[in-house]
C-alpha positions as CSV (number, residue, x, y, z in Angstrom):
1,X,-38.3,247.2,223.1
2,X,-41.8,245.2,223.0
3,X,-43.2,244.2,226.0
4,X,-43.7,240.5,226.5
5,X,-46.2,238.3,228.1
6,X,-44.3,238.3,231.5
7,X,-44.4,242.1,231.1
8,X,-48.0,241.9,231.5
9,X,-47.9,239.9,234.4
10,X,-45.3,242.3,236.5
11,X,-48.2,245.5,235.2
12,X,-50.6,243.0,236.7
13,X,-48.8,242.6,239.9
14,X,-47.8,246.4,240.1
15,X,-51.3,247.4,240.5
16,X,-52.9,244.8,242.3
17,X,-49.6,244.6,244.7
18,X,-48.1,248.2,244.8
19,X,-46.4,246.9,247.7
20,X,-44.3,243.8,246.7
21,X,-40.9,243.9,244.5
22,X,-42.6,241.7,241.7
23,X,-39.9,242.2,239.7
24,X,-37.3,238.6,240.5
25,X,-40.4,237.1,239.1
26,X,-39.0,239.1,235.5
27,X,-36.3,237.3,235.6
28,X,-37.0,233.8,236.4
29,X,-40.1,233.9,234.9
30,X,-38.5,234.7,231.4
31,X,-35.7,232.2,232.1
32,X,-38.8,229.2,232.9
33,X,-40.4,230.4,229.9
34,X,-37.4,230.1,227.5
35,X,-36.6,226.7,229.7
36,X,-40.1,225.6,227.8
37,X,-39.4,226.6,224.5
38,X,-35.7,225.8,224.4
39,X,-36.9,222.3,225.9
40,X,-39.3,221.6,223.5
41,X,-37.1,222.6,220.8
42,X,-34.6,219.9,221.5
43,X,-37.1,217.2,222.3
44,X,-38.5,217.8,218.3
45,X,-34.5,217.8,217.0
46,X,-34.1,214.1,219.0
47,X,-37.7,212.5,218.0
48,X,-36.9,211.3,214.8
49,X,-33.9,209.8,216.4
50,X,-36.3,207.9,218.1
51,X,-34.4,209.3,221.7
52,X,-35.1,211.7,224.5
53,X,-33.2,214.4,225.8
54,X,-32.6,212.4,228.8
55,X,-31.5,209.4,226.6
56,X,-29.1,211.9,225.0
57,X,-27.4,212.9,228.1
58,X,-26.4,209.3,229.0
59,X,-25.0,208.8,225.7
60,X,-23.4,212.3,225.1
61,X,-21.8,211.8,228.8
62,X,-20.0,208.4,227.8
63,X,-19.3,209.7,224.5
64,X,-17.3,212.1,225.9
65,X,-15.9,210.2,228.2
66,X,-13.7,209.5,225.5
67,X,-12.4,205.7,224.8
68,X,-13.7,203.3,225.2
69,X,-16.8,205.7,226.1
70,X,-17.1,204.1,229.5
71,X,-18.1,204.8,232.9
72,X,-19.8,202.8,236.0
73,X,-23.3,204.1,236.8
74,X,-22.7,205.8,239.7
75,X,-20.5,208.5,237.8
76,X,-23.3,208.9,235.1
77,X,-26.3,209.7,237.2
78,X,-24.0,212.2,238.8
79,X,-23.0,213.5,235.7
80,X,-26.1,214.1,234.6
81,X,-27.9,214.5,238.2
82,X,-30.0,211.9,238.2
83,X,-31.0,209.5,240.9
84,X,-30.1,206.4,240.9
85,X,-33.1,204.3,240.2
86,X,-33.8,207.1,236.8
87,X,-30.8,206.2,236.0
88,X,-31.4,202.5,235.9
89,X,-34.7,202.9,234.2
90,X,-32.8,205.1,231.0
91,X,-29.9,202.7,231.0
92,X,-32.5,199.9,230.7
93,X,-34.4,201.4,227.9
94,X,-31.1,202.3,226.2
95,X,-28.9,198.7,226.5
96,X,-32.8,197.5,225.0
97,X,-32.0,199.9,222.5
98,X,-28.9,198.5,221.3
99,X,-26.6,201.7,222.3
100,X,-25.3,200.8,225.2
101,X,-24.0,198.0,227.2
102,X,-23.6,196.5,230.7
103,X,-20.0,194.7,231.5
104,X,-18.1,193.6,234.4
105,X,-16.0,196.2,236.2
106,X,-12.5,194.8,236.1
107,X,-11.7,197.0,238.9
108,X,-14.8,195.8,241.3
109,X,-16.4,192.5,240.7
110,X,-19.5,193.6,242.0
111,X,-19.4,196.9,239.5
112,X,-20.5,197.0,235.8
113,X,-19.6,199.7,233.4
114,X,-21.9,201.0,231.0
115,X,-20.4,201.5,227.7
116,X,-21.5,202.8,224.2
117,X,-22.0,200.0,221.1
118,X,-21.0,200.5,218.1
119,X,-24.4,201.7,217.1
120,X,-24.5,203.7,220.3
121,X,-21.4,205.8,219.0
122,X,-23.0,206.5,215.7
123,X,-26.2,207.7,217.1
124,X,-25.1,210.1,219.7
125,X,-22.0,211.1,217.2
126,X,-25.2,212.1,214.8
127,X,-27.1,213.7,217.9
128,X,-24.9,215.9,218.7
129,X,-24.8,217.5,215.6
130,X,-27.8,218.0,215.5
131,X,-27.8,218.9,218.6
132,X,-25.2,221.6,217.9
133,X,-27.1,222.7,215.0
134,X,-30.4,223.1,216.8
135,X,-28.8,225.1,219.8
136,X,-27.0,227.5,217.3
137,X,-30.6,227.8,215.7
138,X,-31.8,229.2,219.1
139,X,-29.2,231.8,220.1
140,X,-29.4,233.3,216.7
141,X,-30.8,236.4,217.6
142,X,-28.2,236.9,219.9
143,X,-25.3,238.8,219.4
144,X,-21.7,237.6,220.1
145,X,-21.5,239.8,222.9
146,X,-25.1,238.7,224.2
147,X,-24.2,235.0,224.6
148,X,-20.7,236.4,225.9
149,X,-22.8,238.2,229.0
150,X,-25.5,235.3,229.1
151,X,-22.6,233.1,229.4
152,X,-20.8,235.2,232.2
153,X,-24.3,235.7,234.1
154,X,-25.2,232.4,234.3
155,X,-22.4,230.8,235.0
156,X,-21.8,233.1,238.6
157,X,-25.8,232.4,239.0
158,X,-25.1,228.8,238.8
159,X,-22.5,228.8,241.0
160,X,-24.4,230.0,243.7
161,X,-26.3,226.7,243.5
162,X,-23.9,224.3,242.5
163,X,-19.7,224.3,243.4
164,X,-17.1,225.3,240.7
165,X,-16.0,222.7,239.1
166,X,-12.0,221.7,239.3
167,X,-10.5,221.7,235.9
168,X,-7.8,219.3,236.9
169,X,-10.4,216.5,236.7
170,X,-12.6,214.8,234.1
């Protein structure tokens, strides 16, 4: 196989540190890299949509929320780990939009839900095709059995930063 550019930074490392294990840096190095590319390959897939792939994680989260494609505010930004106050500034650019909407939580009259308009549904219903498209564009080169062990690797690496999640709730 072909070395890459993050090859030529552990050969760098190697002689000029002989004595430091450079070689984690191989690893997340590559994964920051393909972060960059993989980021900036979705951002161009959701331009002419006129959204951002932060705009796009609010939406895809309500839409599948399912009906009515609803949720209070506090269970988006922890669905799509945001703070608070960035969550307030993308709902706000969004309801400006015209894809979603604030209403009265019947539950808690000092709540709101945020919910998806009807031109809210068609957009992210349209984004995630794209979407889907675009991602299936990028693992190409991998073999079924590549995204199988990808799959398996990173989901035991990312459970050493975040909990497993219960399947018995939504």
């Amino acid at each position: 196989m072909k070395k890459d550019a993050v090859d030529k930074i552990l050969d760098q490392w190697k002689l000029e540190r002989p004595d430091l294990d450079a070689s984690p840096m191989g690893v997340i190095g590559r994964l920051s890299r393909l972060a960059q590319h993989i980021d900036h390959a979705i951002q161009a897939e959701f331009s002419p949509l006129g959204i951002t792939d932060g705009e796009f994680d609010v939406l895809a989260t309500l839409r599948r929320s399912g009906a009515p494609y609803q949720l209070n505010p506090t269970q988006l930004y922890q669905a799509v780990m945001l703070s608070s106050g960035a969550m307030t500034n993308r709902l706000d650019r969004l309801e400006k939009a015209g894809y979603v909407k604030r209403n009265p939580d019947p539950q808690d009259r000092r709540g709101t839900l945020v919910q998806l308009t009807g031109k809210g549904l068609q957009l992210i219903d349209r984004a995630v095709e794209v979407h889907v498209q675009n991602e299936q564009r990028l693992i190409a080169d991998l073999s079924d059995e590549e995204r199988e062990t990808l799959t398996r690797i990173f989901r035991h690496w990312l459970q050493s930063f975040e909990p497993p999640v219960d399947d018995q709730s939504q």
